[in-house]
MARKOL-633986 format. One line per field, with one value per residue (C-alpha): residue in three letters; residue number from 1; x negated, y, z negated. Coordinates in steps of 0.5 Angstrom, whole numbers, plus 500, padded with zeros to 3 digits. Each point is the difference from the previous one (the first is absolute). Layout:
<rs>
type: [ALA; ...]
seq: [NUM; ...]
x: [X; ...]
y: [Y; ...]
z: [Z; ...]
</rs>
This chain:
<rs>
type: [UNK; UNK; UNK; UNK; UNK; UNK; UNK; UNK; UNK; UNK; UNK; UNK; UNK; UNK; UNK; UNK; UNK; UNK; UNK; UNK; UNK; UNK; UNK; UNK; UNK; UNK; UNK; UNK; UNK; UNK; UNK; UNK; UNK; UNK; UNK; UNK; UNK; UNK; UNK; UNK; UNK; UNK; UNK; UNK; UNK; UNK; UNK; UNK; UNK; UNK; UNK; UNK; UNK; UNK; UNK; UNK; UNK; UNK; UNK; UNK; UNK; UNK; UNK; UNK; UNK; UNK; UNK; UNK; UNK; UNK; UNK; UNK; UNK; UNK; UNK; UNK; UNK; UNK; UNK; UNK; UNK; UNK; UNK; UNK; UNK; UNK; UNK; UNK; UNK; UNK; UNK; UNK; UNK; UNK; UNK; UNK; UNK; UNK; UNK; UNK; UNK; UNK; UNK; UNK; UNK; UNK; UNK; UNK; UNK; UNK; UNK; UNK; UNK; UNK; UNK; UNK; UNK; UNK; UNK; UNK; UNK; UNK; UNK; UNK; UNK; UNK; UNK; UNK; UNK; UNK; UNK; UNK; UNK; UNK; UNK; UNK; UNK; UNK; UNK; UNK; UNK; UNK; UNK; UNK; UNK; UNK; UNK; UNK; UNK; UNK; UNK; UNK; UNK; UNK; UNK; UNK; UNK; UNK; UNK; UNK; UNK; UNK; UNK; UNK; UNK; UNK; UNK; UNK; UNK; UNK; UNK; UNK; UNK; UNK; UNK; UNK; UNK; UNK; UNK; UNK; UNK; UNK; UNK; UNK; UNK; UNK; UNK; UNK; UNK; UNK; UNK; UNK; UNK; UNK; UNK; UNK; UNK; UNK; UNK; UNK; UNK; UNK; UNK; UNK; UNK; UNK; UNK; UNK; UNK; UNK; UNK; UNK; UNK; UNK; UNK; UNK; UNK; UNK; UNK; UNK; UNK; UNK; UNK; UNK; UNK; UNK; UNK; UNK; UNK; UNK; UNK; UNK; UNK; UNK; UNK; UNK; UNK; UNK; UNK; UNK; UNK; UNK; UNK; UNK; UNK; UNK; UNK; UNK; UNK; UNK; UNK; UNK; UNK; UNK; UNK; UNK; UNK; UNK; UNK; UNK; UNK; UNK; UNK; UNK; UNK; UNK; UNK; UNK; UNK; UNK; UNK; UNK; UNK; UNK; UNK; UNK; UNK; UNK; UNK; UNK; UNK; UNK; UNK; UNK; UNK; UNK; UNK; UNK; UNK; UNK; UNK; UNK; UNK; UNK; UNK; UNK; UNK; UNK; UNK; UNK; UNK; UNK; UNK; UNK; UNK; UNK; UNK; UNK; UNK; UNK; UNK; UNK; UNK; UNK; UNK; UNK; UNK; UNK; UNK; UNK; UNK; UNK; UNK; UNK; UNK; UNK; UNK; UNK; UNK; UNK; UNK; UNK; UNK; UNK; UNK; UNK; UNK; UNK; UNK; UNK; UNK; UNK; UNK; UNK; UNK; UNK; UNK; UNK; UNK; UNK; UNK; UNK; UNK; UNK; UNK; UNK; UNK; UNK; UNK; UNK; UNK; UNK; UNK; UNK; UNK; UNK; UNK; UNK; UNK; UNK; UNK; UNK; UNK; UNK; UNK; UNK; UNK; UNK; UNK; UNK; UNK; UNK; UNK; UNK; UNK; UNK; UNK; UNK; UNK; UNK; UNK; UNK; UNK; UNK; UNK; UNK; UNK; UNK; UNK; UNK; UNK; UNK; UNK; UNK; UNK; UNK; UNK; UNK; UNK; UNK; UNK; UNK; UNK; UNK; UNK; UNK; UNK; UNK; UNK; UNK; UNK; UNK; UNK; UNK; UNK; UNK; UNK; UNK; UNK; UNK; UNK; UNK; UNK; UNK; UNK; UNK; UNK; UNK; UNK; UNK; UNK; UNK; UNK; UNK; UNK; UNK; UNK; UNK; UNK; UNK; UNK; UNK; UNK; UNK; UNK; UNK; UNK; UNK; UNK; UNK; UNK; UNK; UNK; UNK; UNK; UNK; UNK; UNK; UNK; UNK; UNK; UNK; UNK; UNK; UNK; UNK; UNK; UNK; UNK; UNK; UNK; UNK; UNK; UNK; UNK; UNK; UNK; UNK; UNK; UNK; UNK; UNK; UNK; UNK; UNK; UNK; UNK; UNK; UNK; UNK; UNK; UNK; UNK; UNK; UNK; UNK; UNK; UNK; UNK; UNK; UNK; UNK; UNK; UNK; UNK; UNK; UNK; UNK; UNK; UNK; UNK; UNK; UNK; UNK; UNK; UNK; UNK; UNK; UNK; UNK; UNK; UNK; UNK; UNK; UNK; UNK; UNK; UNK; UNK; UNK; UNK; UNK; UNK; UNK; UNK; UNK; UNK; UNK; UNK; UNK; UNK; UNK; UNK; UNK; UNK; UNK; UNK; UNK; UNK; UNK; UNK; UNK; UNK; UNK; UNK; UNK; UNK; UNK; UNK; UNK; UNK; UNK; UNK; UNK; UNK; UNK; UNK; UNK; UNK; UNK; UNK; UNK; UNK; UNK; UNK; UNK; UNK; UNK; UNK]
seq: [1; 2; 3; 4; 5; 6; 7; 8; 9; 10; 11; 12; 13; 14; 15; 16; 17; 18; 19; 20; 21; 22; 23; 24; 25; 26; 27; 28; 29; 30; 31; 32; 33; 34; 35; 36; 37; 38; 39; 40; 41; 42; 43; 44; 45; 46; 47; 48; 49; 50; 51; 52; 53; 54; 55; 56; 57; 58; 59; 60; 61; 62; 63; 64; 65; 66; 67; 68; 69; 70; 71; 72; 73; 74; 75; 76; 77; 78; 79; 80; 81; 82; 83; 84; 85; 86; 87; 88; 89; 90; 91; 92; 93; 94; 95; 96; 97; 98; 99; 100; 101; 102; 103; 104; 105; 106; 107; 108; 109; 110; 111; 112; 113; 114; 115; 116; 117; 118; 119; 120; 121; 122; 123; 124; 125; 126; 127; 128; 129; 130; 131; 132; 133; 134; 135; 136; 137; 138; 139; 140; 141; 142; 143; 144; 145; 146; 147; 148; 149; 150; 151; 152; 153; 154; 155; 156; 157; 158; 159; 160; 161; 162; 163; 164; 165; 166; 167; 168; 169; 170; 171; 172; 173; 174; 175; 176; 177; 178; 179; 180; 181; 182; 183; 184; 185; 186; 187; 188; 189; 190; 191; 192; 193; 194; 195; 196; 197; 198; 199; 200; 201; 202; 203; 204; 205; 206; 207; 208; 209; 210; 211; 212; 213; 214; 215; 216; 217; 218; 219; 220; 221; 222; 223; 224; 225; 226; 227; 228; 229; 230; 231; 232; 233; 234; 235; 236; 237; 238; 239; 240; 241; 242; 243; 244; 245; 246; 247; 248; 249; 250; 251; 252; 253; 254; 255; 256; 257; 258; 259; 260; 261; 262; 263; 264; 265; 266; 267; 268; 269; 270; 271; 272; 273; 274; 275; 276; 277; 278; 279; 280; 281; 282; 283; 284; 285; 286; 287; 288; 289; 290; 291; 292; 293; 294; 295; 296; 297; 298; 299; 300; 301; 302; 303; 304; 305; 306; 307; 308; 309; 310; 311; 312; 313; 314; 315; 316; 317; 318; 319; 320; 321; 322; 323; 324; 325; 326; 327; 328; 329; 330; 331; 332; 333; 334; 335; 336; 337; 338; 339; 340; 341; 342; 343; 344; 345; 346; 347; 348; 349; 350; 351; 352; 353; 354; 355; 356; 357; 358; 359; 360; 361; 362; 363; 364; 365; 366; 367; 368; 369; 370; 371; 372; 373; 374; 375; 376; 377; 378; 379; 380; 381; 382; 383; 384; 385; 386; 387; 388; 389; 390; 391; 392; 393; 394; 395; 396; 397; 398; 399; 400; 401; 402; 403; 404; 405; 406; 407; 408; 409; 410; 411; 412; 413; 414; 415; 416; 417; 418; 419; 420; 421; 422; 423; 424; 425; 426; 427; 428; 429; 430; 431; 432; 433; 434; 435; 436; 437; 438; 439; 440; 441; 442; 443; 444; 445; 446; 447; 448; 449; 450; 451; 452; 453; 454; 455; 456; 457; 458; 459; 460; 461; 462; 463; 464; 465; 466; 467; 468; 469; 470; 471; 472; 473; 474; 475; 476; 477; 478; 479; 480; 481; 482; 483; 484; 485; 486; 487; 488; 489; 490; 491; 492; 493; 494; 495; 496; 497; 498; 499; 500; 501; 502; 503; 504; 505; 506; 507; 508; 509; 510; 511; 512; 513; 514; 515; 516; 517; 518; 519; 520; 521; 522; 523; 524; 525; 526; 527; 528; 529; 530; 531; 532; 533; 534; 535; 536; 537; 538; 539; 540; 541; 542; 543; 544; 545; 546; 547; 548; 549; 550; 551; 552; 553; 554; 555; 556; 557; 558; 559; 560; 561; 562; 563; 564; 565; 566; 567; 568; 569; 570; 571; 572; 573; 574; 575; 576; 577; 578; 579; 580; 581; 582; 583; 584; 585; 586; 587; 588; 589]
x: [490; 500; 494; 503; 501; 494; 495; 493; 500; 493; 498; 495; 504; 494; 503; 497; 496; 498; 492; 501; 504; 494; 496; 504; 501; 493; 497; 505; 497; 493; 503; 503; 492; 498; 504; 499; 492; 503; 504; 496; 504; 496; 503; 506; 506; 504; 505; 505; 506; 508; 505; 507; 501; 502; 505; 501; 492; 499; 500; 493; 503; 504; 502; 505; 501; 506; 499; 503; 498; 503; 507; 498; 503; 492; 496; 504; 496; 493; 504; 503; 493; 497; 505; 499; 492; 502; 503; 494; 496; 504; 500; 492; 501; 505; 499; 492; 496; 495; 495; 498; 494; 501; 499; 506; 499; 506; 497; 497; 508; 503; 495; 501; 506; 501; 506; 499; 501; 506; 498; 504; 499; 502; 499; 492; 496; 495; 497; 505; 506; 504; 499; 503; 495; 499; 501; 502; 503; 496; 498; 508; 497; 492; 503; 505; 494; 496; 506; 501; 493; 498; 506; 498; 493; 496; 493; 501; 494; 502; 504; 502; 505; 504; 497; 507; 507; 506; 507; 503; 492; 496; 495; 502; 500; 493; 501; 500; 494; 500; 498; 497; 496; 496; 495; 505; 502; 504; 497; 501; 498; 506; 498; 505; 501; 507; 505; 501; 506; 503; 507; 504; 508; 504; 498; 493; 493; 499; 494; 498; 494; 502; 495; 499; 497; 498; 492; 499; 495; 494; 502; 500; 496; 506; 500; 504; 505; 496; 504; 503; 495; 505; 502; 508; 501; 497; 505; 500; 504; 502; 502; 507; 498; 494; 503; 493; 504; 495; 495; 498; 503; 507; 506; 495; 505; 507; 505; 505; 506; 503; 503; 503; 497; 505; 496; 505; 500; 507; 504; 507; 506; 502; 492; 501; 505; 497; 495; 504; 503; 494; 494; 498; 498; 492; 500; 496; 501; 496; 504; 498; 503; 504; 506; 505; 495; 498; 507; 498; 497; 503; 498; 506; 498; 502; 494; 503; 501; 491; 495; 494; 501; 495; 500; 497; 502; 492; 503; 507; 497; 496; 506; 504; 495; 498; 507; 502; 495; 502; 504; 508; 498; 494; 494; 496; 505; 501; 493; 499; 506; 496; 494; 504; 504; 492; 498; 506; 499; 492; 503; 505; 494; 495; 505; 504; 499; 496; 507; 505; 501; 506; 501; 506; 496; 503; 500; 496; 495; 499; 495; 496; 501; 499; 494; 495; 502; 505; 504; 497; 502; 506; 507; 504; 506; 501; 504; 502; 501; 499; 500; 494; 495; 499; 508; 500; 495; 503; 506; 497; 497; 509; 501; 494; 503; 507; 498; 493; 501; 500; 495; 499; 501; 493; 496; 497; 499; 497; 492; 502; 496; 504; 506; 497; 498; 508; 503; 496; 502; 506; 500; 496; 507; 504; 507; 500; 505; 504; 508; 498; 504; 495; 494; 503; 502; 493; 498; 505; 500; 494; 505; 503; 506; 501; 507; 500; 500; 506; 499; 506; 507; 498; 505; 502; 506; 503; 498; 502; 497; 498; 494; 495; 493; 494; 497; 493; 493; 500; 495; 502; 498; 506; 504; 501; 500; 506; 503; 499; 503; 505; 503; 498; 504; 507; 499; 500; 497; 494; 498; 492; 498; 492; 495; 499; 492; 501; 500; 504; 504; 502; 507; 502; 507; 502; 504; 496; 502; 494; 501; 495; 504; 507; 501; 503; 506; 503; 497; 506; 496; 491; 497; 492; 498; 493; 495; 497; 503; 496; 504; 507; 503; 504; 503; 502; 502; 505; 503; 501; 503; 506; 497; 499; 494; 496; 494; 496; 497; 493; 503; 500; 507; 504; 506; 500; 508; 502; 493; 502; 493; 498; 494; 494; 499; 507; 503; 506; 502; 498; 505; 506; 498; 501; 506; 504; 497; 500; 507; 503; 501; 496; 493; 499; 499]
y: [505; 508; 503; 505; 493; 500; 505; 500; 505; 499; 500; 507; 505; 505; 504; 497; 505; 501; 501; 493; 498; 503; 496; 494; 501; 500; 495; 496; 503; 497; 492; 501; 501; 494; 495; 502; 499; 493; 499; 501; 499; 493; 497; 503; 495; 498; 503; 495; 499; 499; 496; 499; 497; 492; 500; 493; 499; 497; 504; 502; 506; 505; 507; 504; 506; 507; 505; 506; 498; 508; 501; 508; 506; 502; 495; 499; 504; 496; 494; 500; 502; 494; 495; 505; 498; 492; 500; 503; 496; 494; 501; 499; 493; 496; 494; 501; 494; 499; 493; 496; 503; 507; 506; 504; 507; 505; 506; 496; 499; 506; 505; 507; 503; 506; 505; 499; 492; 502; 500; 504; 502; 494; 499; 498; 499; 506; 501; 497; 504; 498; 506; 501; 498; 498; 493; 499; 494; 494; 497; 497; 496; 499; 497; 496; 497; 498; 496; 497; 497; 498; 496; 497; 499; 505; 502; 507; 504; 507; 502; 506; 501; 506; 505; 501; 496; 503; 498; 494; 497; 494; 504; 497; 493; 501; 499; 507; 502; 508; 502; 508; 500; 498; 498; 497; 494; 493; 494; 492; 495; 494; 493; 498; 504; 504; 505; 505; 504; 506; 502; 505; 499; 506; 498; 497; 499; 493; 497; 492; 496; 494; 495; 500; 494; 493; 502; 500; 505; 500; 500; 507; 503; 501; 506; 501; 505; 505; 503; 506; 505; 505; 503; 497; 509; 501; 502; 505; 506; 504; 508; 498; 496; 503; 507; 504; 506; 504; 495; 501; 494; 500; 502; 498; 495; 503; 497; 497; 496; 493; 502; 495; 501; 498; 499; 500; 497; 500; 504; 496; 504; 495; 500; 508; 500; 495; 505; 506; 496; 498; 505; 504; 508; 497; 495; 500; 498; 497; 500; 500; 507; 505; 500; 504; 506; 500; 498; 495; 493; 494; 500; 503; 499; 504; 504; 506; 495; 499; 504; 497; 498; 498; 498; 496; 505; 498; 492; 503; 503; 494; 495; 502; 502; 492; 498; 502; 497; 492; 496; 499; 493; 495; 499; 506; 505; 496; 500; 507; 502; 496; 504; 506; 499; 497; 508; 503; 496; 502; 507; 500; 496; 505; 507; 495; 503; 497; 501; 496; 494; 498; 501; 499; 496; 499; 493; 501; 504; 494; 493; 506; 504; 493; 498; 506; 500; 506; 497; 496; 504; 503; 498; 501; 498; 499; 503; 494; 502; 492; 493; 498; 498; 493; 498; 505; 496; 494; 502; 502; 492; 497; 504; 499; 492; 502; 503; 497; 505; 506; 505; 504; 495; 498; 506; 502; 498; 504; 498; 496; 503; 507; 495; 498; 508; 500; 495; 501; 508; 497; 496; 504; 506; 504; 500; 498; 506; 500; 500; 493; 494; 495; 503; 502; 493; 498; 504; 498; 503; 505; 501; 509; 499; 506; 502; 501; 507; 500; 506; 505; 497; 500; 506; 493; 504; 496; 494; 493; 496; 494; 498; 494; 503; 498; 507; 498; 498; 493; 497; 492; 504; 504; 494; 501; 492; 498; 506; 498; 492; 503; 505; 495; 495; 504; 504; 507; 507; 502; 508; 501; 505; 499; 498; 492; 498; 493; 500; 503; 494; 499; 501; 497; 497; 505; 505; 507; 507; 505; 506; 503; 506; 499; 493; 502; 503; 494; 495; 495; 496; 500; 493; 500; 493; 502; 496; 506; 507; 505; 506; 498; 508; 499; 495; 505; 505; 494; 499; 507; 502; 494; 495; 493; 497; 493; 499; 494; 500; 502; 507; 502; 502; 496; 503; 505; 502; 498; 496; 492; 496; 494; 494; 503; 496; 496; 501; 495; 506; 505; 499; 498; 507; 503; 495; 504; 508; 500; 503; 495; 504; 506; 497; 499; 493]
z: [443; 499; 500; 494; 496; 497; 498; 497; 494; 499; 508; 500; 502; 503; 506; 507; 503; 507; 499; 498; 506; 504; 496; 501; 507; 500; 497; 504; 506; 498; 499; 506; 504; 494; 504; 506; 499; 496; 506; 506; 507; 500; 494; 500; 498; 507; 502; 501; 504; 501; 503; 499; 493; 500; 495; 499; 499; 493; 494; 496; 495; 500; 497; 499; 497; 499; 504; 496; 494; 497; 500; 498; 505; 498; 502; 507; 504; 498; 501; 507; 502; 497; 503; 508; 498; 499; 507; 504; 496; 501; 506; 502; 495; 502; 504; 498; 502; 494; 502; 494; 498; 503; 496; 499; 499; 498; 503; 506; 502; 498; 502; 497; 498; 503; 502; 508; 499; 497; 492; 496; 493; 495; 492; 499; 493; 500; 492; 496; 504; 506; 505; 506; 506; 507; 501; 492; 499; 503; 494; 499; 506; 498; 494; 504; 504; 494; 496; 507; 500; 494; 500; 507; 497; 503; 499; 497; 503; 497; 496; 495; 495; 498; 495; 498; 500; 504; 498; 504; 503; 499; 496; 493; 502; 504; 507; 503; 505; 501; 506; 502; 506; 502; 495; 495; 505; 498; 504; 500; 504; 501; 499; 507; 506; 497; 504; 495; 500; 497; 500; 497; 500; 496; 493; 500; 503; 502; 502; 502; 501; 505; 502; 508; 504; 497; 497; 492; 501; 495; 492; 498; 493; 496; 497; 494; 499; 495; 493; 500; 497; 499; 494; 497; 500; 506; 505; 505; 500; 506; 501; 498; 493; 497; 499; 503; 504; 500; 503; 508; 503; 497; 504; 506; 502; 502; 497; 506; 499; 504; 506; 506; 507; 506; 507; 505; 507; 505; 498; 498; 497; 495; 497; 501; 495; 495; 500; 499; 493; 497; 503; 493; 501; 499; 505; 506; 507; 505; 507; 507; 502; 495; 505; 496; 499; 506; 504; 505; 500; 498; 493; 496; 493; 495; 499; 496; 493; 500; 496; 506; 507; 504; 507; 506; 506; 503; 500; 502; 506; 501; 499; 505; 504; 500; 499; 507; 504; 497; 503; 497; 499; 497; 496; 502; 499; 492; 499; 502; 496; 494; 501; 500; 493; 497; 501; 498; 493; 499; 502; 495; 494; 501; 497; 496; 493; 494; 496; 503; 497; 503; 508; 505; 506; 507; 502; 506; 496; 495; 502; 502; 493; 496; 504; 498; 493; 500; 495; 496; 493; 502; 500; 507; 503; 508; 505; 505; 507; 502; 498; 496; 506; 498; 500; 507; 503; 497; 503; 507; 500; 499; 505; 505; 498; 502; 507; 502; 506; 498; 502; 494; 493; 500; 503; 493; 493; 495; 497; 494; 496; 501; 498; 494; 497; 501; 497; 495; 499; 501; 493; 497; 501; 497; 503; 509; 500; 507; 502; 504; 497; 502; 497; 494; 500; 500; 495; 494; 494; 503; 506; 499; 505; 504; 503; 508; 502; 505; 505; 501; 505; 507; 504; 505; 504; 506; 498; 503; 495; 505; 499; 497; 499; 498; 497; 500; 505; 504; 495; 497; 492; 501; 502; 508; 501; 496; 503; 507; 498; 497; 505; 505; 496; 499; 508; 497; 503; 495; 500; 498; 496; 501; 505; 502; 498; 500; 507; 507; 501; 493; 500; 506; 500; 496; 502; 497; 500; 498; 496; 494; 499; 500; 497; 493; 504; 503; 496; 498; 496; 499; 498; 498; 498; 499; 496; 498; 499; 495; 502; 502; 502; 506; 496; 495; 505; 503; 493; 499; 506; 498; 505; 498; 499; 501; 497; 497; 493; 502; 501; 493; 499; 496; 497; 505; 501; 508; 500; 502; 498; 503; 499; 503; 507; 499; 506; 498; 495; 505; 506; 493; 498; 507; 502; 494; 501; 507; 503; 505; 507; 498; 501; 506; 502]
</rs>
């Protein structure tokens, strides 16, 4: 409901003035010191603590409500800066362990809300007027909290009603509870030991309460939920309805619009010219180096098209310094590459503005954006550069079963619990955009299938086109074993384009010709029967210097013209696909 939809005319209309802000100001100063003396740090309600939430655990009470509750341009800006206010709060409440019995303190929990722990200016309820404030807005979330536990049978301890009714809130059915720190408090104690859960998605702020453990706990002193005192007229007015232009605090909150923010990692150029279509002049970019304007680095997005871009070129330094000191291959390099993306992802969310509702998000960035709330009100759609973690690791596992004696199948698998934030960003997206034909066949309906960029023809003179290559690492995910057994099998010369890391002895009994730099010029025929291949670009550079092209389903290339598909780990099909490519008497047996 739009807070212009109703208007009290008999609401008094005296201009507020700011020696009654002082006042205000005041005498909130002079609660405040009362309950500190009300509660000594002796008395004070525990602080409680947090675990991850169980999310299968019994169902006390739950409370859903809108998060945009205004579709007017004017209330906005208020209004995103309340949503950014229920994320930072979510964060401090989510997983909250509340024993039976124990008091549950609002304002013990979140603490104040202050612009150095990233509180921005949101909509509050001060006098009978909606003005822009410091941690405005967490009354959505105290209101949440009460309806929750009076439906889970709580003892309510404090709680204090709105003076006022904001459009869209639970004043009018009595179950809100404003807050103002930190003498104006809600507090509860549960009948069970309960988990508490607060989550935003796009549209809502959700929170539960679950039973945890087996004990029943002590029976509480139910309190009823207390009848609305709020007048049928009494509705709050904001700067934008009440129409006092010459009151000191209207136009203090800027009026902003909606913008999307992509936070971008490895440059891809299919991404890139995704990019360059949908980019509007107002949007901002996050990326790691503006490699464009600086005319050097691997990060070559489109840069120009954006009103802000910010950089990571700290962390740049830091990554490549780190990056070049790992190991080609194993866990510790994956894990340091994990740790390196949940940095960038808390460097990106700390500027990212209040204002984008909409963001772009590099797959690698994700889990840990979904993990620390970033997008928990906020639409956003994923730039994929990999197959989901959780079919990644599952198809590391069909592979380790395939070839037990690989080396290198089995060397790392991811925390669950970072499986977990993904999966569950991934459901909760947009559109999996990508030009790979196995994730957008994953994705469905939700999948945004990009064309491959296929590089310029290669300048290939004096080419004798005798060559069978395989174009990548000896590693058993790019396929190294089915092509070993198949070239064994049919007797044929294999020309490798990459290093062996499954061993100095892998390819003995094959017949092997190195060459890294000029393999393209010779290449007869180039097979890759990977189990995993994100980025399959010497393929697409075989395709547009004419060569043809073996490659199995998991290299992503369905529909490509000159590439032949075959079943990931099918050898049967492999060495059929080789038998009708492979020039007879020009590859060498």
């Amino acid at each position: 409901m739009a807070l212009t939809e109703e208007v009290d005319e008999h609401w008094p209309r005296e201009v507020p003035s700011r020696p009654q802000a002082a006042l205000f100001v005041a005498k909130a100063w002079c609660f405040r010191l009362q309950r500190w003396f009300r509660d000594p740090a002796g008395r004070r309600p525990a602080r409680l603590r947090q675990q991850p939430v169980v999310a299968n655990a019994p169902l006390l009470a739950q409370s859903r409500t809108r998060l945009y509750t205004s579709e007017a341009v004017a209330e906005f800006t208020l209004q995103a800066g309340k949503v950014e206010n229920l994320r930072i709060a979510a964060s401090c409440l989510d997983g909250l362990l509340i024993p039976a019995g124990e008091l549950f303190s609002f304002w013990r929990q979140l603490s104040r809300p202050t612009r150095w722990r990233g509180f921005v200016r949101g909509r509050e309820l001060r006098e009978g007027c909606i003005i822009a404030s410091t941690g405005g807005g967490l009354c959505q979330l105290s209101n949440a909290l009460y309806d929750a536990a009076l439906t889970a049978g709580c003892e309510i301890v404090e709680r204090h009603a709105h003076s006022r009714r904001l459009p869209g809130s639970m004043a009018a059915r009595g179950r809100d509870a404003t807050v103002f720190w930190n003498y104006v408090d809600l507090r509860f104690r549960a009948p069970v030991d309960c988990q508490l859960a607060v989550t935003l998605t796009r549209d809502e702020l959700g929170v539960t309460l679950r039973r945890i453990g087996e004990g029943i706990g002590r029976p509480p002193r139910r309190k009823a939920a207390e009848p609305s005192t709020i007048a049928a007229h009494a509705i709050a007015q904001s700067c934008e309805s009440c129409g006092m232009a010459d009151c000191f605090r209207h136009g203090s909150a800027a009026n902003a619009s909606a913008i999307t923010a992509w936070l971008v990692d490895a440059w891809w150029p299919e991404h890139d010219a995704y990019l360059r279509e949908q980019a509007r002049p107002s949007d901002w970019l996050f990326t790691p180096l503006d490699g464009r304007r600086l005319k050097f680095g691997p990060y070559r997005w489109a840069s120009e098209r954006f009103a802000v871009v910010r950089e990571a070129r700290w962390l740049v330094a830091q990554r490549s310094w780190r990056t070049r000191r790992l190991a080609a291959q194993g866990a510790a390099r994956q894990e340091a590459l994990l740790e390196m993306d949940a940095a960038l992802a808390r460097r990106y969310s700390r500027s990212l503005p209040v204002a984008a509702t909409h963001l772009v998000v590099s797959q690698t960035l994700l889990p840990f954006l979904w993990r620390d709330g970033v997008l928990g009100g906020r639409s956003f759609d994923v730039l994929m550069t990999r197959l989901p973690m959780v079919e990644l690791q599952a198809t590391l596992d069909r592979a380790a079963r395939t070839w037990p004696q690989s080396r290198t199948l089995s060397d790392f698998r991811a925390d669950p619990d970072l499986l977990a934030a993904e999966s569950a960003a991934l459901a909760a997206a947009d559109l999996w955009i990508t030009p790979h034909s196995r994730i957008a066949a994953l994705a469905g309906a939700r999948g945004k299938k990009l064309s491959w960029a296929i590089p310029p023809a290669p300048d290939i003179r004096e080419s004798r086109k005798n060559r069978l290559v395989f174009p990548a690492s000896t590693l058993a995910r790019k396929g190294a074993y089915e092509t070993r057994q198949v070239v064994q099998e049919l007797d044929l010369q294999l020309t490798l384009a990459g290093p062996t890391l499954e061993g100095d002895k892998f390819w003995e009994g094959v017949t092997t010709v190195r060459d890294s730099d000029t393999w393209l010029r010779d290449a007869a025929v180039v097979v890759l029967p990977a189990w995993l291949e994100d980025q399959p670009r010497r393929l697409l550079q075989a395709v547009a210097a004419g060569v043809p092209v073996i490659a199995s389903e998991a290299c992503g290339l369905d529909g490509v013209a000159g590439v032949h598909v075959v079943p990931t780990g099918d050898t049967l099909a492999l060495r059929e696909a080789l038998r009708s490519l492979v020039p007879r008497g020009r590859v060498p047996v």
